[in-house]
C-alpha positions in Angstrom: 0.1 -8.8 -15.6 -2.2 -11.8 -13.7 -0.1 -11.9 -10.7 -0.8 -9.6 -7.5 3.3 -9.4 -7.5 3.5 -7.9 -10.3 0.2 -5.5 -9.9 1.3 -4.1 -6.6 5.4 -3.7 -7.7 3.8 -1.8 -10.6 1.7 0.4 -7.5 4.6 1.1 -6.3 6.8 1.8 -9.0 4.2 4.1 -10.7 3.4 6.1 -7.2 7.3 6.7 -6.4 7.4 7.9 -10.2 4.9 10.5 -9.2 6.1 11.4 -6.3 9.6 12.1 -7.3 8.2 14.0 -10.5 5.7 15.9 -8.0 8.1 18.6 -7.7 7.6 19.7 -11.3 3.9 20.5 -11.1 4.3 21.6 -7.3 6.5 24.8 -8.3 9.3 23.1 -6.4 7.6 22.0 -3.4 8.4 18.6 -2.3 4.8 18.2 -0.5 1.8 18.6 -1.9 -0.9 20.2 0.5 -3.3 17.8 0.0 -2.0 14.4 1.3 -3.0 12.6 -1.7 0.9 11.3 -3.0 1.2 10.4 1.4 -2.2 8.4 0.6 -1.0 6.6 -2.7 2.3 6.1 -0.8 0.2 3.9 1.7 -1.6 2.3 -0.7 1.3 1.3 -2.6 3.5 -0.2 0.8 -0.1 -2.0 1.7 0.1 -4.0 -1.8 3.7 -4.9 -1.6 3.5 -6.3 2.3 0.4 -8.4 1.0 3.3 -9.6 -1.5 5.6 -10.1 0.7 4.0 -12.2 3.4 1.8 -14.1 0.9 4.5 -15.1 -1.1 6.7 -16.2 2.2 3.9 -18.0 3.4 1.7 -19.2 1.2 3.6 -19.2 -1.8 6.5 -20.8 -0.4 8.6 -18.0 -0.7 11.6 -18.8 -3.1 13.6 -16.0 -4.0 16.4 -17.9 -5.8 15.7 -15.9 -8.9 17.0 -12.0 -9.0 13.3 -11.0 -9.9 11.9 -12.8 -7.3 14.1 -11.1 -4.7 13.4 -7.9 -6.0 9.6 -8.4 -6.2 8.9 -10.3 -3.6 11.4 -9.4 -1.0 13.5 -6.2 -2.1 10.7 -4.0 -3.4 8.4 -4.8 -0.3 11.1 -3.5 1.9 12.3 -0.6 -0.1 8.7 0.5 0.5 8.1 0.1 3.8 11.4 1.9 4.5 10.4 4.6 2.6 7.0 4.8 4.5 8.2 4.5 7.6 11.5 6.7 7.2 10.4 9.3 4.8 6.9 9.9 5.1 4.9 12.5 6.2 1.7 12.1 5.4 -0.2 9.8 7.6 -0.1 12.6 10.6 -2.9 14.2 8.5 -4.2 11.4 6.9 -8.3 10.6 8.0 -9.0 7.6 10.0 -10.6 6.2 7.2 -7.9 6.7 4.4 -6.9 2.9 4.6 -10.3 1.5 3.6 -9.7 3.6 0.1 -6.9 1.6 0.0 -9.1 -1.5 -1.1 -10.0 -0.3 -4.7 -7.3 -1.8 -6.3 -8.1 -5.0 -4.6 -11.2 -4.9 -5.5 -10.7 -4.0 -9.4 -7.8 -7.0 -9.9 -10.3 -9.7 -8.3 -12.6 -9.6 -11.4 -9.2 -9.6 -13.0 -7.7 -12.5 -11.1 -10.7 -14.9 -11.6 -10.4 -14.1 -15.5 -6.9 -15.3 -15.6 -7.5 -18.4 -13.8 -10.3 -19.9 -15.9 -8.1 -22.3 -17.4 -6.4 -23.0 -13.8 -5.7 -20.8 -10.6 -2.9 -18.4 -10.9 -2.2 -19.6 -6.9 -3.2 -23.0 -5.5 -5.3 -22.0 -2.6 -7.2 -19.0 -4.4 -9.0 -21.3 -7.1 -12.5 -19.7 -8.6 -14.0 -23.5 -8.9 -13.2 -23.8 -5.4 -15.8 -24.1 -3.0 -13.3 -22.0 -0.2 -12.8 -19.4 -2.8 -15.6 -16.6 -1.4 -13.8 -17.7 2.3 -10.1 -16.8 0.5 -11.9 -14.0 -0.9 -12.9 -12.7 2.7 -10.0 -13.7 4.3 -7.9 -11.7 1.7 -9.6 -8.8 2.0 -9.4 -8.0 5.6 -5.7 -8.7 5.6 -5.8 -5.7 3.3 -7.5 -4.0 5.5 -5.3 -4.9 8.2 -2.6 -4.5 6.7 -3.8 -1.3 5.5 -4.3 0.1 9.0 -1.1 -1.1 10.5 1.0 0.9 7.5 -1.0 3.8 8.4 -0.8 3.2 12.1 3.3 3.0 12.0 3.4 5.9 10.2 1.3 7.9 12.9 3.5 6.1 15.2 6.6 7.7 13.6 5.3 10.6 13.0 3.6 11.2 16.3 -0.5 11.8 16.6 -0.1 15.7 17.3 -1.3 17.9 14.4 0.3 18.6 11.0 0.2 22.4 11.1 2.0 24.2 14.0 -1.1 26.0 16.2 -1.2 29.5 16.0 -0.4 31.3 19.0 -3.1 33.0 21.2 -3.3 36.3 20.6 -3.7 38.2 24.1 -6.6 40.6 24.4 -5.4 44.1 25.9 -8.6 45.8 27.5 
C-alpha cells in the first residue's frame, strides 16, 4: 500500500468497521462518551477529501476504472455524507482535534519517500526534487485545512451550542 488512495480508503474502511462494531463493547450504546470514534470519523473523511481533490486535480482524475470510482470518487463522498449527515461528534469535539488529525500524514511521508526511491509514486511529489520540502509544506496545510473545514461543517450541522442539555436552575426557597 504506497499510494495515499489506498492509505486513506483503508482509514476509512477500518474507522466505519469500528464504529459499526462499537455497539458490542458499548453495551448497546451507539455513542461512545468520549468522542474518540466522532474524532477518527473526522480523520478518516479528512484523508479521503485529500483523495478526492488530489486525484481530480493533480492527478488528472480518471475514474474510468470501477476501483478508481470507488476510491477516488465514491468512497470520498460516502464519507463526507456520513460526516456531515450522521455525525454527532464535532459539537464536542476541542478546537484543536483537527491538528491530531495530521499523524497519519506524518507517519506515511517517511513511507511515501521509501516507495519512490526508484521513481515518485506522483509526478509532482518527487524526493530528488528540489520543490519536494515546498510540496511537502504545501500538502500539509491542505490537511490542516482540510481538516478544519470537516470539523467546521460538522459544527455547522450540528450547531455550536453544547452537547449535553444544561441542567435547570434549581430555585432557592428562603
Amino acid at each position: 500500500m504506497h499510494f495515499w488512495s489506498q492509505t486513506s480508503v483503508l482509514a476509512v474502511a477500518i474507522v466505519a468497521t469500528v464504529v459499526l462494531l462499537s455497539p458490542l463493547w458499548l453495551r448497546g450504546a451507539v455513542r461512545e462518551p468520549s468522542g474518540v470514534l466522532d474524532a477518527l470519523r473526522g480523520a478518516a473523511t479528512t484523508y479521503v477529501l485529500i483523495t478526492l481533490v488530489l486525484f481530480a486535480t493533480l492527478l488528472g482524475g480518471g475514474y474510468g476504472s470501477t476501483s478508481s470510482l470507488w476510491m477516488h470518487l465514491l468512497v470520498p463522498l460516502a464519507a463526507l455524507a456520513d460526516w456531515l449527515l450522521l455525525g454527532t461528534g464535532p459539537r464536542r469535539m476541542p478546537v484543536w482535534v483537527p491538528v491530531t488529525w495530521m499523524v497519519i500524514p506524518l507517519v506515511y511521508l517517511p513511507f511515501y519517500i521509501s516507495a519512490s526511491e526508484r521513481r515518485p509514486l506522483y509526478r509532482f511529489l518527487d524526493p530528488d526534487a528540489g520543490d519536494f520540502l515546498t510540496w511537502v509544506v504545501m500538502l500539509f496545510l491542505a490537511f490542516l485545512v482540510a481538516g478544519y473545514l470537516v470539523w467546521g461543517a460538522g459544527r455547522l450541522r450540528l450547531g455550536t451550542g453544547r452537547s449535553t442539555p444544561a441542567t435547570p436552575r434549581q430555585t432557592v426557597r428562603s
